[in-house]
C-alpha positions as CSV (number, residue, x, y, z in Angstrom):
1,X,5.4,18.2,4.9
2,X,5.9,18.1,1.5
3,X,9.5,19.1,0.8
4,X,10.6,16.0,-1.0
5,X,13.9,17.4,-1.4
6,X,14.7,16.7,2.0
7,X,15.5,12.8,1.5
8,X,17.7,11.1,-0.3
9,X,16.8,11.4,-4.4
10,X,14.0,13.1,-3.1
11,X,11.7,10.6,-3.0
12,X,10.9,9.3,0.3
13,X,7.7,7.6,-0.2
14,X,8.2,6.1,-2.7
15,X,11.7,4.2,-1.3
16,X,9.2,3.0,1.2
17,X,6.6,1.8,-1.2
18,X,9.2,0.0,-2.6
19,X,10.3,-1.7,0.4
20,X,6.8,-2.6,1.4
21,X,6.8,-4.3,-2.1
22,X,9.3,-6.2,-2.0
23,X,8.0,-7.6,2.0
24,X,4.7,-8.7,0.3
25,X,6.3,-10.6,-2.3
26,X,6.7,-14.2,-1.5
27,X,9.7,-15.7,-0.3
28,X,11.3,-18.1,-2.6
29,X,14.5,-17.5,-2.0
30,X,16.0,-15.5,-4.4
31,X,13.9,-12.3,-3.5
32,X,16.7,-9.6,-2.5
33,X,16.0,-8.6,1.0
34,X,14.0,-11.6,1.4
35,X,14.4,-13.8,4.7
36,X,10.9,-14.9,5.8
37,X,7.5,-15.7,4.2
38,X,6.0,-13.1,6.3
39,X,5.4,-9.8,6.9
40,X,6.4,-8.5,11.2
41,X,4.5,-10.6,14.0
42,X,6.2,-14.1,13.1
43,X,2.9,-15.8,14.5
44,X,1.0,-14.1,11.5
45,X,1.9,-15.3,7.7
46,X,0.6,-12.0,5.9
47,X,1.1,-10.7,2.1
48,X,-0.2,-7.4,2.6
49,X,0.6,-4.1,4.4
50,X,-2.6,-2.0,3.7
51,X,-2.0,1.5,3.9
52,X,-3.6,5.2,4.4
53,X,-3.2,8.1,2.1
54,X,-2.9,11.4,3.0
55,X,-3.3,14.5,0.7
56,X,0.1,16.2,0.5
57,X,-1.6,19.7,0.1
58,X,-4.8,19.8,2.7
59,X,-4.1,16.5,5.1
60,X,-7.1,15.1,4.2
61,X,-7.2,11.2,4.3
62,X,-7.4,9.9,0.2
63,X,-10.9,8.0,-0.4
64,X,-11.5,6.0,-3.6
65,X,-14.1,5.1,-5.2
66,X,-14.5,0.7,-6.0
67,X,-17.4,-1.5,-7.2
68,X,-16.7,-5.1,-5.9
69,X,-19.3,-7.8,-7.3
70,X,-22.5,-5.9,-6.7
71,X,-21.5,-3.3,-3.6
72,X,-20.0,0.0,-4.3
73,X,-18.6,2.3,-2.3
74,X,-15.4,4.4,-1.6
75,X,-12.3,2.9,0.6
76,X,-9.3,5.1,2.2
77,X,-7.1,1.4,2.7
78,X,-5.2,0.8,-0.2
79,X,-2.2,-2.3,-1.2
80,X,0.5,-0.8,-2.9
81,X,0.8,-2.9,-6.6
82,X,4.2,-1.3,-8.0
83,X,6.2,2.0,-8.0
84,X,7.6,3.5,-11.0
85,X,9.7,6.4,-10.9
86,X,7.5,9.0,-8.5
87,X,4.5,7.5,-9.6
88,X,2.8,4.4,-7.4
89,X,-0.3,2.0,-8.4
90,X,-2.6,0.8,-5.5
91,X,-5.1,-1.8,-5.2
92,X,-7.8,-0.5,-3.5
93,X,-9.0,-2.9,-0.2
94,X,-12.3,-3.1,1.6
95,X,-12.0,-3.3,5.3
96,X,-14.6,-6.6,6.9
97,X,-15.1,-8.2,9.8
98,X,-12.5,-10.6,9.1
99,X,-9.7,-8.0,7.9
100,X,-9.9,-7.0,4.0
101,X,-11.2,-7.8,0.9
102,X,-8.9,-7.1,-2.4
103,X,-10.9,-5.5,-5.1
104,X,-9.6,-5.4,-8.9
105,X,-10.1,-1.2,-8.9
106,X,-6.5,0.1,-9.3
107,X,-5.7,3.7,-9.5
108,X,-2.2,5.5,-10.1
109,X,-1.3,8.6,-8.1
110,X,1.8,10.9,-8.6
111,X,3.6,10.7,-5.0
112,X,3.7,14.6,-5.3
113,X,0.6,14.6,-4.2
114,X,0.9,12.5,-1.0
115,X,1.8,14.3,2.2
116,X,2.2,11.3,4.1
117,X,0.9,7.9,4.9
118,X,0.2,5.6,7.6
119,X,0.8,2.2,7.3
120,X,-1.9,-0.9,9.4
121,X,-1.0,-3.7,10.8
122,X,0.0,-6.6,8.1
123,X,-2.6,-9.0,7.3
124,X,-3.1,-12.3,5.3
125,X,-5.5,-11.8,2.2
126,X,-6.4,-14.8,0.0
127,X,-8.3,-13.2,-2.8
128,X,-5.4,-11.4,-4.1
């Protein structure tokens, strides 16, 4: 699960961090890659793929803790911000009603330490 030798430069999750990255940024036209202003179902305009973390050494889904105005709490959905060398910094979300709120808690994490991750369905989020 955890043999990161086994792709590529060794790095799988973080080439798909990357990836993901580059699908939330908006399309102006000179974005490599870039050929729509969304992310998947072509019905939905989204900028965000949230995502799951899971703990590389006991499988455990990664909780973290966020204040947001007066509410506190911890959160396992998280919007990846940048990746830099094996090394990823994630917005953490709050899952609603409505879809998900975008807090301004970050946290960095060395990809060595994710096992894997699971990635939600692509959604619109206008506090971001």
């Amino acid at each position: 699960m955890c043999d990161k030798n086994k792709c590529g430069n060794g790095n799988c999750l973080a080439n798909i961090l990357e990836k993901i990255i580059l699908l939330q940024q908006p399309c102006d036209g000179t974005t490599n890659g870039c050929d729509k202003p969304f992310l998947g179902n072509v019905s939905l305009i989204a900028n965000t793929r949230p995502i799951n973390l899971y703990s590389c050494c006991t499988g455990e889904i990664w909780q973290m803790p966020y204040t947001y105005n007066t509410q506190s709490g911890v959160s396992s959905f998280f919007r990846v911000e940048s990746v830099n060398d094996n090394c990823a910094t994630f917005r953490i979300l709050i899952q609603n009603d409505g879809g998900y709120t975008a807090t301004d808690n970050f946290f960095i994490i060395n990809l060595n330490c994710v096992g894997s991750m699971k990635c939600l369905g692509d959604t619109l989020i206008t506090n971001i």
